[in-house]
C-alpha positions in Angstrom: -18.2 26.9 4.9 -16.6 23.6 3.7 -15.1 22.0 0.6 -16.9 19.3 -1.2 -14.8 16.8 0.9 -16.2 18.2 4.4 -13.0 20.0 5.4 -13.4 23.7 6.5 -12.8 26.6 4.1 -11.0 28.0 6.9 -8.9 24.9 7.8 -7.9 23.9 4.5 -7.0 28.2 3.7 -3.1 28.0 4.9 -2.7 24.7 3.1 -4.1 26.3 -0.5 -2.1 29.7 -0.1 1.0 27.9 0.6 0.5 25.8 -2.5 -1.0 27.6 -4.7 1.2 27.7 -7.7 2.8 24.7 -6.9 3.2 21.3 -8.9 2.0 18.1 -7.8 2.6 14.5 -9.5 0.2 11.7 -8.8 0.6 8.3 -9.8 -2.9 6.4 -9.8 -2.7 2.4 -9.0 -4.1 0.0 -11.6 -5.8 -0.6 -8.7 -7.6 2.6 -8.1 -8.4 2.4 -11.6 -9.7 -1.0 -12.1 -12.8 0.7 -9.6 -14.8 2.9 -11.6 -16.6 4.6 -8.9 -13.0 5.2 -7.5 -11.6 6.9 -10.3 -14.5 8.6 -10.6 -14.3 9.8 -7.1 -10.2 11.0 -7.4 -11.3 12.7 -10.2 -13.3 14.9 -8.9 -10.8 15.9 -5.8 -8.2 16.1 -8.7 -10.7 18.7 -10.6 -10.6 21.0 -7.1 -6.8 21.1 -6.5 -6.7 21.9 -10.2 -9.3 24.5 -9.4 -7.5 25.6 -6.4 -4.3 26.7 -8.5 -2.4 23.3 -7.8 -0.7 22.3 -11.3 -1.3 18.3 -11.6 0.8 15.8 -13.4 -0.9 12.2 -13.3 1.4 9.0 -14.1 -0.5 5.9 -13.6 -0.8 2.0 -13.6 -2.5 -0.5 -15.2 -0.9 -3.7 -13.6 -4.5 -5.7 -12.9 -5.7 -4.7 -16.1 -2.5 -6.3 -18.0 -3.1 -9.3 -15.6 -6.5 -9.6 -17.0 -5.9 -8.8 -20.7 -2.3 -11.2 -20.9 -5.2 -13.9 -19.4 -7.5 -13.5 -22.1 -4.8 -13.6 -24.3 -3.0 -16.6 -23.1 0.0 -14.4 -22.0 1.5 -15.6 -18.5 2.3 -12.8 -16.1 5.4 -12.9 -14.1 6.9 -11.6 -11.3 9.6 -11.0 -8.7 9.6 -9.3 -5.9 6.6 -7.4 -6.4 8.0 -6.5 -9.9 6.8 -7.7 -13.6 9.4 -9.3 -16.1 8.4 -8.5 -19.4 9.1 -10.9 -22.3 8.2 -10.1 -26.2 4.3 -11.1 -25.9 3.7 -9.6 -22.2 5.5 -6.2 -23.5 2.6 -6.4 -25.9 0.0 -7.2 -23.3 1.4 -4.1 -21.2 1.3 -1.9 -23.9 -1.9 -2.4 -25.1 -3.9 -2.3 -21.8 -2.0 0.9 -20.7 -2.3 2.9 -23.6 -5.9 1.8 -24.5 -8.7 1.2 -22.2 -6.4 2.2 -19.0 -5.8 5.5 -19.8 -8.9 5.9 -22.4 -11.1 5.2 -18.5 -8.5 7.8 -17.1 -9.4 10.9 -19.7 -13.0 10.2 -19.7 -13.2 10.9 -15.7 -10.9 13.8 -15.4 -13.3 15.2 -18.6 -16.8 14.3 -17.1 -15.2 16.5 -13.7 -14.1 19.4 -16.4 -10.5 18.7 -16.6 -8.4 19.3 -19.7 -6.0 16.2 -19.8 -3.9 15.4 -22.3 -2.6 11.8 -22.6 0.8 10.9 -23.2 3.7 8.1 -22.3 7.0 8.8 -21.7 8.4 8.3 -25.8 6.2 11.3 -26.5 8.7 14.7 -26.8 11.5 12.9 -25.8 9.6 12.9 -22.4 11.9 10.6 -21.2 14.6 8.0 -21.9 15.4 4.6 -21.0 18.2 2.1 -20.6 17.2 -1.5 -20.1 17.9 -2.8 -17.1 20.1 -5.4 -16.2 20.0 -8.7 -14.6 19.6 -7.9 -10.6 19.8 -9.7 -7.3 16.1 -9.0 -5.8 14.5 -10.7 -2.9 11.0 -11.4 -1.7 10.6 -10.2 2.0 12.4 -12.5 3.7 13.9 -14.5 1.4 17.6 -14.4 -0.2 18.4 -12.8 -3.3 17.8 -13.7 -6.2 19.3 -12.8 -9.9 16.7 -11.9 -12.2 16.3 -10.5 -16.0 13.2 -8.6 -15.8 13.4 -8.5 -20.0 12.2 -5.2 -21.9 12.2 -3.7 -18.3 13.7 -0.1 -18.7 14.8 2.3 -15.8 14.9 5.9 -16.3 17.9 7.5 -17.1 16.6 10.8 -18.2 13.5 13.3 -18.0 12.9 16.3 -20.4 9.9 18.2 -18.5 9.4 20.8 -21.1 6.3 19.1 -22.7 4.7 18.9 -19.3 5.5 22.1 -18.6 4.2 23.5 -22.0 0.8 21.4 -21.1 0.6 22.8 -17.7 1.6 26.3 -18.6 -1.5 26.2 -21.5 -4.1 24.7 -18.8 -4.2 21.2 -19.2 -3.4 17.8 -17.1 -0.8 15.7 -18.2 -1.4 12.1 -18.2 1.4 9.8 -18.5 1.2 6.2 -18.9 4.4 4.1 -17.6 5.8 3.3 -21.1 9.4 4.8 -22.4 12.2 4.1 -25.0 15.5 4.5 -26.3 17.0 6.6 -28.8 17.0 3.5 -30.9 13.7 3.2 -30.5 13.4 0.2 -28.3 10.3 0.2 -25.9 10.2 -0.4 -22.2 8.1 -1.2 -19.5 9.0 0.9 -17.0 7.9 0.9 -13.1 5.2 3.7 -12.8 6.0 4.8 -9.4 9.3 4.9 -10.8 8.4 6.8 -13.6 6.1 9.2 -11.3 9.4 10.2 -8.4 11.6 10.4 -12.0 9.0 13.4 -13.2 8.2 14.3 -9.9 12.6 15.6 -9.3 12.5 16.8 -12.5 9.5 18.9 -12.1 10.6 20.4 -8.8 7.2 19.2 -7.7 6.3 19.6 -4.3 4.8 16.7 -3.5 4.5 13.5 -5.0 1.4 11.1 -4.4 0.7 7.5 -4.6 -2.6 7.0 -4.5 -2.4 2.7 -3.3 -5.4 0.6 -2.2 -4.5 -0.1 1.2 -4.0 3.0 3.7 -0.7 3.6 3.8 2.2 2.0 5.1 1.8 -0.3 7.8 3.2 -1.9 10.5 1.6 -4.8 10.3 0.3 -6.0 6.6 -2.2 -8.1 8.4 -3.7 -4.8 10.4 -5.1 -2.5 7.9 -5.4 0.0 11.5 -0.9 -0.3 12.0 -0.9 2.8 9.6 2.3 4.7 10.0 1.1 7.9 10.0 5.2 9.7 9.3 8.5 8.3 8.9 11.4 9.4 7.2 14.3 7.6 5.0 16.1 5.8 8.1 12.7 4.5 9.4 12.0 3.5 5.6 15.8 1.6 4.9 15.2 0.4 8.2 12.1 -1.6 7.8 13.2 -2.8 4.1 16.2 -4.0 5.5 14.0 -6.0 8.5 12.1 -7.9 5.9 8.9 -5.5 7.3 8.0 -4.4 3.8 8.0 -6.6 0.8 5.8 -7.3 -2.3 5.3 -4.2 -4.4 5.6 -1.8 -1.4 9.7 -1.9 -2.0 9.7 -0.6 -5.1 7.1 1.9 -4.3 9.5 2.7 -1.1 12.6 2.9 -3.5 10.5 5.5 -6.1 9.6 7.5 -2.3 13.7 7.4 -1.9 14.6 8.7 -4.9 12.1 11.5 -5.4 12.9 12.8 -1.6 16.9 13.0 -2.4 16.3 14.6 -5.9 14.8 17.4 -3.7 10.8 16.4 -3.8 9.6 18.1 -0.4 7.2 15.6 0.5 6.0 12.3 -0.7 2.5 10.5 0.6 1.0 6.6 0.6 -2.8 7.2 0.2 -5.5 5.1 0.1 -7.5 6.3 -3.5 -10.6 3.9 -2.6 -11.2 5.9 0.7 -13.4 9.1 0.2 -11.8 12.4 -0.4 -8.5 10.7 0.8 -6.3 12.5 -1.2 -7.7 16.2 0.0 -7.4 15.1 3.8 -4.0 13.9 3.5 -3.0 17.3 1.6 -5.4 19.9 3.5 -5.3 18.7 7.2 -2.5 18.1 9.7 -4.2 14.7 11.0 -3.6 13.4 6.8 -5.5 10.1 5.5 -2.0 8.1 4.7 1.7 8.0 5.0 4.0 10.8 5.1 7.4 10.4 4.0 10.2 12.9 4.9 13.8 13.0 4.0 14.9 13.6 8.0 12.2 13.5 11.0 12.9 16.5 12.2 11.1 18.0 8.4 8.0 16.6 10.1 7.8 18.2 13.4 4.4 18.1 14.4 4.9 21.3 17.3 3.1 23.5 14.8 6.2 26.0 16.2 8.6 25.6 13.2 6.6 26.6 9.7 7.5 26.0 6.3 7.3 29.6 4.4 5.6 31.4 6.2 2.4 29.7 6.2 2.2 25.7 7.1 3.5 24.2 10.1 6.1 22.0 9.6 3.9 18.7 11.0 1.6 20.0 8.4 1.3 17.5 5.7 
């Protein structure tokens, strides 16, 4: 017998029993969402781990869909090193398309696949709170630093998980757009993979996903086939520091850092275009991505050294 995604009752078994139970946080691309049939499609593998016993929270995106709206609006998108600055009008832009047809697209997809999800941003319960961040010296791959004021940019300072664990805990699928404030009740535009390793340590979760449109981390941007199939956080402050990884991929790598040394086991690059990615990366050893590991040795791929008592260590 098989899953809907083709993998084998029997292979997949260890992988459910293990995690079972278990939280996972997701962050969706703007990307991935901008495709309908896409969404679509990770909605329905979303609908089985929740059916499986996996507890889900979703964070996502929306940048092309600002891109567009700020467009139509006359609103000129900015940014730096694969990051957006956010004035008074683009704060707006980001708002609106994230909150609205974003996250609207979101809900209806989990629904049509029978999910209960609940939509929310990170002002909602105190979910979160923000300090705007300051001027900082970033650099495009390759090039020198250079000082910038990303404007009503916030970076998380705290997380309160009780709402998410009150949704979960009543059955239902948090989803959190990438929007937070202050305790004077400024608003921010905050990074979502940020925002999704941020919940992801606070929730304990046991893995955190970034579902991308290109298949994972890669040698060689130019060769979609250079996948890196594991590395842990040397290899990763290794190749940020080489100049191998730039564009939005270094503050998706930074958001990988953080959740791993806030005590996330395991965080994976997937591909959300590619069918039933996100179930092979989670429910076979051979994956569909990247693997990202605080030490290499946490990714022994033997199959002699076993997390619990259940999944080999290489086991992703």
């Amino acid at each position: 017998m098989t899953l809907e995604s083709g993998i084998s009752l029997e292979a997949a078994a260890p992988f459910v029993k293990h995690f079972r139970g278990s939280t996972f946080v997701v962050k969706l691309s703007g990307a991935v969402l901008d495709d309908a049939g896409a969404t679509d499609a990770v909605a329905a593998q979303l609908a089985l781990l929740d059916a499986l016993g996996i507890r889900l929270v979703l964070v996502h995106g929306g940048g092309a869909q600002a891109d567009r709206l700020g467009e139509r609006l006359g609103v000129p998108q900015k940014r730096v090193a694969g990051r957006r600055v956010t004035d008074d009008a683009t704060l707006e832009v980001v708002s609106m398309a994230f909150s609205g047809p974003v996250r609207n697209a979101l809900l209806g997809a989990l629904r049509r696949h029978g999910l209960s999800a609940v939509g929310l941003s990170g002002l909602d319960a105190r979910l979160t709170s923000a300090v705007k961040r300051p001027p900082l010296a970033v650099r495009e791959a390759g090039g020198p630093p250079v000082t910038t004021d990303f404007g009503h940019v916030g970076d998380i300072a705290e997380v309160h998980p009780g709402v998410l664990r009150d949704l979960m805990e009543a059955g239902h699928v948090p989803v959190v757009t990438s929007l937070a404030g202050d305790d004077e009740g400024h608003l921010y535009n905050v990074n979502a993979d940020t925002l999704a390793a941020a919940l992801a340590a606070a929730l304990g979760a046991a893995k955190l996903v970034l579902l991308t449109t290109v298949p994972g981390l890669l040698r060689d941007v130019a060769q979609p086939s250079s996948v890196i199939s594991c590395l842990d956080l040397e290899a990763c402050r290794e190749m940020a520091d080489s100049g191998a990884v730039g564009g939005g991929m270094l503050p998706k790598l930074e958001a990988c850092r953080n959740a791993l040394l806030k005590g996330v086991d395991r965080v994976h690059l997937v591909d959300g275009l590619k069918p039933n990615a996100l179930l092979r990366e989670i429910f076979t050893n051979e994956g569909c991505g990247t693997l990202i590991v605080r030490r290499r040795e946490d990714a022994d791929g033997s199959g002699e050294a076993w997390i619990g008592a259940d999944v080999p260590v290489g086991a992703k």
